[in-house]
N, C-alpha and C positions, 0 to 999 in steps of 0.2 A: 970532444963532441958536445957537451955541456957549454962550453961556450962558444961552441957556434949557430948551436941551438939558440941561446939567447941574443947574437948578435945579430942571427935571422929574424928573430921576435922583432928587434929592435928596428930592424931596416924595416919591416912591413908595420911596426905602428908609426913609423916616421912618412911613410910613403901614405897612409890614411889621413893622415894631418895635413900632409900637402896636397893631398886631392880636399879634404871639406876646405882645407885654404883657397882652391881656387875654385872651389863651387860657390864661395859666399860670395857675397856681393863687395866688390871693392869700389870707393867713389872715389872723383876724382880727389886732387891735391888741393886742403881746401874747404872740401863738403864735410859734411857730418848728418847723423841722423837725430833730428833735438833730441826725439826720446833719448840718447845714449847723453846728452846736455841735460835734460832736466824731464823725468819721466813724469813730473805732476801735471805739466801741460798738457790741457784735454786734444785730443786729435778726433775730427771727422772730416779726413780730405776726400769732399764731393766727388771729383772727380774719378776715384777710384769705384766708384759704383755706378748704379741708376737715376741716385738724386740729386740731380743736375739737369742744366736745361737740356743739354742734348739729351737724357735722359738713358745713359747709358755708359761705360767705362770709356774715357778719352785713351788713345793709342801713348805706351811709353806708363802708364800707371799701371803698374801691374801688384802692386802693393797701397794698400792704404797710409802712407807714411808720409810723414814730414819730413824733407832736407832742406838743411839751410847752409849758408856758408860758414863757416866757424864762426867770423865774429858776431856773424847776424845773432846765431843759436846760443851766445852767451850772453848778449843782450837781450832777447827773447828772459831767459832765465832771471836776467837783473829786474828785468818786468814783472814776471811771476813771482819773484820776493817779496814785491811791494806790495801786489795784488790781496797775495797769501793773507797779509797782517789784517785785509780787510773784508777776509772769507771771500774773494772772487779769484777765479783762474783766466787766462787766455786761455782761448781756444782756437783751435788754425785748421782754416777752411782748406787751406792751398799754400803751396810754400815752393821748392823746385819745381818747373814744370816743363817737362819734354820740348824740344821748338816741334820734335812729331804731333805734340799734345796741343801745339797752337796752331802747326797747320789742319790739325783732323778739327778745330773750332771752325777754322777759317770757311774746309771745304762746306760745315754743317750749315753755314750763316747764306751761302750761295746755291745751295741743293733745290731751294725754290718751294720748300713742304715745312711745314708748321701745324704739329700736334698740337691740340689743346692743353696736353702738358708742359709742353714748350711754350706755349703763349699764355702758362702765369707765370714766366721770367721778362715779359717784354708786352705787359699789357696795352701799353696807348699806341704802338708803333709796331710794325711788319721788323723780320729779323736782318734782311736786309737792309734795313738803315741803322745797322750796330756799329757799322764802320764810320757812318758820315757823323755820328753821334756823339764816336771816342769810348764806346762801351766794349769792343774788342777790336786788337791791333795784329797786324800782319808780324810784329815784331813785339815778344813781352819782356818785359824786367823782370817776371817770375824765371826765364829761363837761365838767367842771372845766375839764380839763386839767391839774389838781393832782396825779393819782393816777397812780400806774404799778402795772405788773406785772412782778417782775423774777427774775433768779437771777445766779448766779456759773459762769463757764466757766473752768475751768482748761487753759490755755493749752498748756504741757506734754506736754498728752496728746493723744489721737484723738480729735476731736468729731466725725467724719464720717460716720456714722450717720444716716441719714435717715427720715422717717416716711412707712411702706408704704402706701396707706390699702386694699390688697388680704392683709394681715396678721391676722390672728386675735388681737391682744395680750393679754395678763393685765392685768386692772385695776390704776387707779389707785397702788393702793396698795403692790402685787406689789414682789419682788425689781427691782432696775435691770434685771436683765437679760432679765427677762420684757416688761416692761412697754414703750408704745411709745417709743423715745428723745429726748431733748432736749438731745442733744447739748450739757450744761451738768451740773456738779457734781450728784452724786446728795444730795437733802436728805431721802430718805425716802419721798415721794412725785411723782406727777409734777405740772406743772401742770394748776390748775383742779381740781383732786382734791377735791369735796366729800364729806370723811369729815376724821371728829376727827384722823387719821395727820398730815391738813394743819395741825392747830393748829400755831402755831408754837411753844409749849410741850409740846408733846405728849411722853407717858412712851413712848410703843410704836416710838423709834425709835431706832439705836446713835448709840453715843458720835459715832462720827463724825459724823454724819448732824445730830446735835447740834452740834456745835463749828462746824458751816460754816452753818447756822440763826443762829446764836450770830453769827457773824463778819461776816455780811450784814444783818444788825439793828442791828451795831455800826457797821460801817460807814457806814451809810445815815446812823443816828440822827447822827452826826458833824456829820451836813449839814441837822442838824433835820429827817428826814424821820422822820414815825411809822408804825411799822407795825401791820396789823389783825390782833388776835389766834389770829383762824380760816384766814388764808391767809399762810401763813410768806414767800409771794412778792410780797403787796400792802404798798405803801407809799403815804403822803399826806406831803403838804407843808403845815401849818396857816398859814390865811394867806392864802394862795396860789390860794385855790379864789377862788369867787367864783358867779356866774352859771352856766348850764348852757348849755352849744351845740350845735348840731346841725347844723355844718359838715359838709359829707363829707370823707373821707380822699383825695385826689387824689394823683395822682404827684406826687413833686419836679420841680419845670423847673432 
């Protein structure tokens, strides 16, 4: 009786194991989640919450988390070594992203209404011309997993600054200190800024704002990552993409 008592324990903590097994979140063959890569890399993915232009959680984030593809997420890490030596971290705005999560953009850009808080992502132009622009696509390389969205935090300083969403901000493109914070190096604009300010060659922005543009492009490209000419904060891994997914974002287990 003693041990069938025990081989009963056994069976029922083996059958707990295998239910949290299929409760957690399994990604495909592939993904990883960086933090489980490199948990120093700061994370604020927009789009799990309200500070974003749509102004609200995109469909398919149901976690605020970073996925990337494996190799992406070990390059990411080779990045944040170098960074580390020079007190700055990445930080990653957007990394996997649902194709749910780009069509619930798609429907937002065609719904024909535009908040105020919505038009300090897209100051000089209507949101319907984000498509004729090249500032949002029917089809992303974030859904890849190849693509990210990133910046540079300078370690150094105060990033404590948080985003109000009962604040009144100055657009996009405004002074740092107007504009809503990202608690990360100022490049001139904030993220997701659809106006030319965001090119990543763009003339209308200082020297400074230049060199750390410059230094984040340098950086990256080290790791063979290219960046897209119109968002000084999007990067791709060629190669690397592949198929498109439509995973959701779940918590880490």
């Amino acid at each position: 009786m003693i041990h069938a008592g025990r081989g009963f324990a056994a069976i029922v903590a083996a059958c707990c194991l295998a239910s949290a097994a299929a409760q957690a979140q399994k990604l495909p063959a592939g993904f990883v989640y960086l933090r489980d890569v490199d948990p120093t890399i700061i994370q604020d993915i927009r789009y799990a919450g309200s500070n974003n232009f749509v102004g609200r959680p995109l469909r398919g984030y149901q976690a605020a988390e970073c996925v990337v593809k494996r190799e992406v997420g070990t390059l990411l890490k080779s990045v944040q070594e170098e960074l580390a030596q020079q007190n700055l971290s990445l930080k990653m705005f957007d990394c996997y992203r649902p194709t749910r999560a780009v069509a619930d953009m798609v429907a937002w850009s065609r719904d024909g209404r535009e908040t105020p808080a919505q038009k300090r992502y897209n100051p000089a132009f209507s949101k319907a011309d984000l498509f004729r622009l090249g500032y949002i696509a029917e089809r992303s390389g974030h859904s890849t997993g190849a693509a990210l969205d990133l910046t540079l935090v300078d370690l150094k300083v105060d990033n404590s600054a948080t985003f109000d969403p009962a604040r009144d901000y100055a657009d996009c493109t405004a002074n740092v200190n107007l504009r809503a914070p990202d608690g990360s190096i100022d490049m001139g604009t904030g993220y997701d800024c659809s106006d030319t300010k965001s090119h990543t060659a763009a003339k209308s922005i200082t020297a400074a704002q230049r060199r750390w543009r410059e230094k984040l492009v340098q950086v990256m490209a080290r790791r063979g990552f290219v960046n897209y000419s119109k968002e000084w904060w999007h990067f791709s891994l060629p190669g690397a993409g592949g198929q498109a997914y439509d995973f959701p974002i779940t918590p880490r287990k």
